[in-house]
N, C-alpha and C positions, 0 to 999 in steps of 0.2 A: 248347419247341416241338420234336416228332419231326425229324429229319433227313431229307433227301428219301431219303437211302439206306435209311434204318431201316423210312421209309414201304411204299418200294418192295418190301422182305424181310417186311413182314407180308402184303401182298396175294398174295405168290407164296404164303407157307405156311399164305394162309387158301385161296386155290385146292387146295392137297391135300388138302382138309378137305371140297370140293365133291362130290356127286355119290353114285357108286356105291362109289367108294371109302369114304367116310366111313358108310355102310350098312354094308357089310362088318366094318367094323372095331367098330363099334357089335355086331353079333351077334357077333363074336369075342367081344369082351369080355363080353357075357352068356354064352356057352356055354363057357366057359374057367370063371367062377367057377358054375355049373350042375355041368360034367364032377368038377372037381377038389374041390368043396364044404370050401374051405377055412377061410371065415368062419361055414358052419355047424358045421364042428369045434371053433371056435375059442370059439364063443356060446351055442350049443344044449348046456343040460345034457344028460348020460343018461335023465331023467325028462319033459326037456321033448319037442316035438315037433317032429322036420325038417323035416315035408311044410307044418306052419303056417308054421315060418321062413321055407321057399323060398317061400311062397306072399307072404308080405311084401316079399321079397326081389325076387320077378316085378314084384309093384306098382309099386313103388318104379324100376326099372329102366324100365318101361313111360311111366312118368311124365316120369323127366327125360331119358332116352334119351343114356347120356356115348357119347360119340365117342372115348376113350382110357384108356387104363389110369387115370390121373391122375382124371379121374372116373370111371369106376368101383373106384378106393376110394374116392372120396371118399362115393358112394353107399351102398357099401358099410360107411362108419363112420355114415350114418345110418341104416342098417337095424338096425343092431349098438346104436346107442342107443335106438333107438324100440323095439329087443325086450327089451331091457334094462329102461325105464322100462316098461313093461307088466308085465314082472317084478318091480319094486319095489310096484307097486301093488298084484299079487297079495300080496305079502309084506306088505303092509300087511295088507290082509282076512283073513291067515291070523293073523296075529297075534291081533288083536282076537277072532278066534273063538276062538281057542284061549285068549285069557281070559276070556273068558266062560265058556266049557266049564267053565273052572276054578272063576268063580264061582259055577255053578251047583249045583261040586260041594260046595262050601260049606254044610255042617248049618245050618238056618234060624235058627237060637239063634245062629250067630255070622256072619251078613252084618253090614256096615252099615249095609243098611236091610229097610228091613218091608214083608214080602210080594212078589207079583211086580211089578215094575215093567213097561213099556209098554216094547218093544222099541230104541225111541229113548232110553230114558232108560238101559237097559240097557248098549246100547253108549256112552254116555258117562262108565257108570261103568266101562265096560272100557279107557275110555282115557284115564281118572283114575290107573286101576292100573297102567295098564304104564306110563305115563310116571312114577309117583312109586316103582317099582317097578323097572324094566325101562331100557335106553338102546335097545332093538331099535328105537322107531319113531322116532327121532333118526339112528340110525344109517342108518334107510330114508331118511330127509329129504334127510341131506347126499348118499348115493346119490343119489337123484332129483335134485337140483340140479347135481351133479355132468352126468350123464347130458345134460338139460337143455341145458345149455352147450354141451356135446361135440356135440349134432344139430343145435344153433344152427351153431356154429364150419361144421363141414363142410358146412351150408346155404348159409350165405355164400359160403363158397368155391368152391362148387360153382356157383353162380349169376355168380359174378365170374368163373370160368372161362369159363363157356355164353356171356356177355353180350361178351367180348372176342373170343371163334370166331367167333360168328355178327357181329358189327360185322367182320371180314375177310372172312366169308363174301358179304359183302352189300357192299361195295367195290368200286368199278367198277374196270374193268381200267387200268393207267396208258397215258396217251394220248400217242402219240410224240412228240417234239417239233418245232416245223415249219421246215421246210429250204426254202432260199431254192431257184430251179430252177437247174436246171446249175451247182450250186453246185461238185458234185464237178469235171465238167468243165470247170473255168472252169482259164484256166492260170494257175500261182505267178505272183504279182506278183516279179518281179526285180526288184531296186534296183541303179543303177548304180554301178558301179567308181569306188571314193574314187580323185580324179586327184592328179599330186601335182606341184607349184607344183616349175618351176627356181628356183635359189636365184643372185642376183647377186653377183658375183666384187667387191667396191668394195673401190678400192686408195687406200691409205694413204698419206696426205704425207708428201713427205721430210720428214726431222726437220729443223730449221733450230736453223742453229748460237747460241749463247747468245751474249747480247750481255755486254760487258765494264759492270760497272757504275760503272767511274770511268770517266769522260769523260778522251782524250789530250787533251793542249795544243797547240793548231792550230800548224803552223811559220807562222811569217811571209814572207811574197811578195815576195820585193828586187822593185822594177822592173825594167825590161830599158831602159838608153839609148839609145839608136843611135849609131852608130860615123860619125864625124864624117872628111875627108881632110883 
């Protein structure tokens, strides 16, 4: 369970997240990778086309609308795999045509089969041959799986980002805690002064002297006569 401290520290840093600030920072971050076209340098062959990548890249930004750099790359690594998987799939079509091209350049005396086959059936023998032939449409698979993955992963993230803002964004303010009245002006309880007890002077009997432990022998008592004239 969060800390009431920890609590406290997401609701302040979901408030800077609020408002016209969080707009702002949001078109920063679209017109920063616009200006600089770093992930179209980095994606877009020489052959392919910029103006279709930005125009993916606009979608895409339109869609989930990141509020920080942190998603917008994250946005950014799914545009970069969804242009990417489009490209695999071209490579695929290009393949397959370019064996057929092949088989068709094929003297009729030595196909494997007779006459023209039905367009359907054509392309299955074109990927009869490159796969018993070729590793290019293996090679396009583990690509495309690859790919796949990589616009999963940053979907996720991307959404486990957005879902943890906006739950601070939407967080009520914290509410003061309630103080009794004149609590401040109330005056310190003092406690009174530890007192401290006179202590009584008790005086000691004299020592009394040891008694003799043999018994003396009584004298004996002459009488006394009286003196007779």
């Amino acid at each position: 369970m969060a800390s009431k401290n920890r609590i406290e520290a997401g609701r302040r840093n979901g408030l800077l997240a609020k408002g016209k600030k969080s707009e702002e920072s949001r078109q920063k971050c679209a017109m920063n990778s616009v200006r600089h076209g770093l992930t179209a340098q980095a994606v877009v062959l020489s052959n392919e086309s910029k103006e279709d990548f930005e125009a993916l890249r606009k979608t895409y930004y339109t869609r989930y609308q990141p509020a920080d750099e942190v998603e917008c790359d994250l946005v950014d690594d799914m545009v970069s795999a969804r242009w990417r998987l489009r490209r695999a799939c071209s490579l695929e079509r290009v393949t397959i045509d370019i064996r057929q091209d092949r088989m068709q350049k094929v003297p009729p005396e030595n196909r494997e089969y007779i006459g023209e086959p039905p367009a359907c059936v054509r392309i299955m023998f074109a990927y009869e041959k490159e796969f018993n032939d070729s590793d290019t449409l293996r090679l396009v698979a583990r690509y495309e799986t690859r790919l796949q993955r990589a616009f999963e992963k940053a979907d996720a993230g991307l959404r486990r980002l957005q879902k943890e803002r906006r739950t601070l964004e939407e967080s009520p303010d914290p509410e003061p805690e309630p103080t009794t009245p004149n609590e401040s002006n109330a005056p310190a309880e003092t406690k009174p002064a530890p007192t401290t007890t006179a202590h009584k002077i008790v005086e000691m009997p004299a020592p009394q002297p040891k008694l003799d432990p043999k018994p003396k022998p009584e004298t004996p008592i002459t009488p006394v006569t009286p003196h007779r004239e």
